[in-house]
N, C-alpha and C positions, 0 to 999 in steps of 0.2 A: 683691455683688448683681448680678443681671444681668435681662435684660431678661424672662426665662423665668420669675423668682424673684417677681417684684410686676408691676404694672400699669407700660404704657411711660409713663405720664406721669410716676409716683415714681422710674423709673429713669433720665429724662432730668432730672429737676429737681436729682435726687443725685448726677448726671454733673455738671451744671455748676454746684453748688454745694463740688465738690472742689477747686476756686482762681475768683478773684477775674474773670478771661476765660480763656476758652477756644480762643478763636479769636484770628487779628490784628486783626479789625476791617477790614480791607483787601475789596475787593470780591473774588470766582475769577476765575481772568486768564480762564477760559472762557466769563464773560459778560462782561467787558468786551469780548472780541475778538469776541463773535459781536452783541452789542446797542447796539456803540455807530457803526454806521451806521441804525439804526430812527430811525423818527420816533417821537418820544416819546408816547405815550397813558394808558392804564389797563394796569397790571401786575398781576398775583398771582404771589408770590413762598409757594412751598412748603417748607416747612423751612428757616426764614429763620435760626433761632439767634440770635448777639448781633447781627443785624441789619446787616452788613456790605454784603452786596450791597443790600438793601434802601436804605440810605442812600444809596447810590453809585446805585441808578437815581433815586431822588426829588433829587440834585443836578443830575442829565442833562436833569430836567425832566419825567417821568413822576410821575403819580401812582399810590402803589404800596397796596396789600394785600399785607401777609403776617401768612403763619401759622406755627407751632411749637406742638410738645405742649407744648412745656415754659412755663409762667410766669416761673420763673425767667430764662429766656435771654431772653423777651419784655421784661420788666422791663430788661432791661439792654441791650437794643436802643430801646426808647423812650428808656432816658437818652442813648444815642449820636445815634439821630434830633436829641435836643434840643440837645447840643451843636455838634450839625453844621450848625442852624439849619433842619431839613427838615421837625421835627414836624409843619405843618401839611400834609404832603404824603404820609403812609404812616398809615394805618389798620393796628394789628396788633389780630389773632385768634388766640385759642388754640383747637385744634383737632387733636382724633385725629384722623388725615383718613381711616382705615379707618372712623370713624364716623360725621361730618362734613364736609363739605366748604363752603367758601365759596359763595354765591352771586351771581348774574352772569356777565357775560361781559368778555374780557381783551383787549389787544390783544397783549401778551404775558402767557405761564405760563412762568413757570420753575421747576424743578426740581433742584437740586444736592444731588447725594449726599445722595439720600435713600435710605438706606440703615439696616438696623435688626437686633437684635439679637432681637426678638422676631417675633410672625405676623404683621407688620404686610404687608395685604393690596398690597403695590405695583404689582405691574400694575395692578390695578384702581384704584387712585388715579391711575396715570399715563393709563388711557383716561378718567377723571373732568377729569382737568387736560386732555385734549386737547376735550373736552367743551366745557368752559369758554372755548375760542380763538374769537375773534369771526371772522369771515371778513374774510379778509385778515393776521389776525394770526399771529403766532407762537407753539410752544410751544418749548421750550429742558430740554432734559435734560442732566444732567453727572454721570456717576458715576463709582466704580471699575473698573477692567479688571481689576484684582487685587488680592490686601493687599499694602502695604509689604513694604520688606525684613526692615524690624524686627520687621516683626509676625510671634507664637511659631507662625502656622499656621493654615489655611484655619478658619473659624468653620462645623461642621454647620449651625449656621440661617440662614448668609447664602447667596446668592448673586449674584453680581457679575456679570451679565450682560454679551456685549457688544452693542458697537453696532448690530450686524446683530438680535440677541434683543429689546433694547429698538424697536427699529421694527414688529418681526413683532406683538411684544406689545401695541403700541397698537391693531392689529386697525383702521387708519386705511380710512376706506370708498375705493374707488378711485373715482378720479375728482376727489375733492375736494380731496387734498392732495396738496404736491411737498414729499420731500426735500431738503433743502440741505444738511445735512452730516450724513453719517453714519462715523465715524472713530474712530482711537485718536488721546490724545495723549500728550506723557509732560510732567510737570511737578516742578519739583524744591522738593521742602518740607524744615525740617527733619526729625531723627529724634530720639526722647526725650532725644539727650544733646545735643542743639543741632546736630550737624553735617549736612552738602545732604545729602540725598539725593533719586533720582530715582523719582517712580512713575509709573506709567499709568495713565491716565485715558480715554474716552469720552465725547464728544459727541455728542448728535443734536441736529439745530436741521431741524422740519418749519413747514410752512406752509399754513394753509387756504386755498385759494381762493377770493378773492372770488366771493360768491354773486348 
């Protein structure tokens, strides 16, 4: 089943109902290295999954929102919240975000590989998420530069922007924001059979200025 076959919410719930976690549970080393000089405030956190970065910013002392299509992954980032002792500090939301979006404003948005299998309109949710940054705040984007090595070959419906593409695509009004990292990095994960391997990844970390 893929994401073109049924609705992306039946296709992410079916994704992570195929084992017990999906993820480590561990925060991406891309937001700990770029968010943990902030002062801690209100976060939205965009395709949170089983809730890992989430966690890890409501231990730092922020108070988070996050959202995920899927129930399932939500479900099972609310029990990590509760083990972790944060519950009372993350708000989660289910949310298409090509059809909803949270409302408010953040002092960080973050975004990590949001990335989809289906039409899912993502520039336009990433100028949505820039939308959403309170002046002064930060937005945080983290995706793919490419697929793994394992992986059998470029997917027609994705594409993996870089760093340079995702800044152009937030169409940021001039004047109001500054760049702070616009970059490749490479990070090394496993591969289906358990062994390192290394991918490439992209950063951007912009900044509204205070109004």
């Amino acid at each position: 089943m893929t994401a073109a076959e049924t609705s992306d919410r039946e296709f992410w719930d079916a994704r992570y109902r195929e084992n017990g976690q999906i993820w480590s549970g561990e925060p991406n080393e891309a937001l700990v290295r770029e968010v943990s000089g902030l002062a801690p405030g209100r976060a939205l956190e965009l395709g949170c999954g089983e809730g890992g970065d989430a966690v890890w910013l409501a231990r730092q002392g922020w108070r988070v929102t996050a959202t995920d299509i899927s129930g399932v992954a939500l479900a099972r980032a609310e029990e990590h919240a509760a083990r972790a002792g944060v519950a009372d500090r993350v708000e989660w939301q289910r949310h298409d975000l090509g059809e909803t979006f949270p409302s408010g404003t953040y002092d960080l948005v973050s975004a990590s590989f949001l990335h989809s299998e289906g039409d899912m309109p993502r520039e336009r949710i990433l100028r949505d998420a820039a939308a959403a940054v309170a002046p002064g705040g930060v937005l945080l984007v983290v995706g793919h530069s490419g697929f793994p090595e394992w992986h059998p070959g470029p997917h027609p419906d994705v594409h993996l922007p870089t760093p340079d593409e995702v800044v152009e695509s937030l169409a940021l009004p001039e004047g109001e924001w500054e760049v702070l990292v616009c970059a490749e990095h490479e990070r090394v994960q496993n591969n289906p059979e358990g062994r390192p391997a290394t991918c490439t990844d992209n950063t951007v970390k912009v900044r509204r200025l205070p109004g």
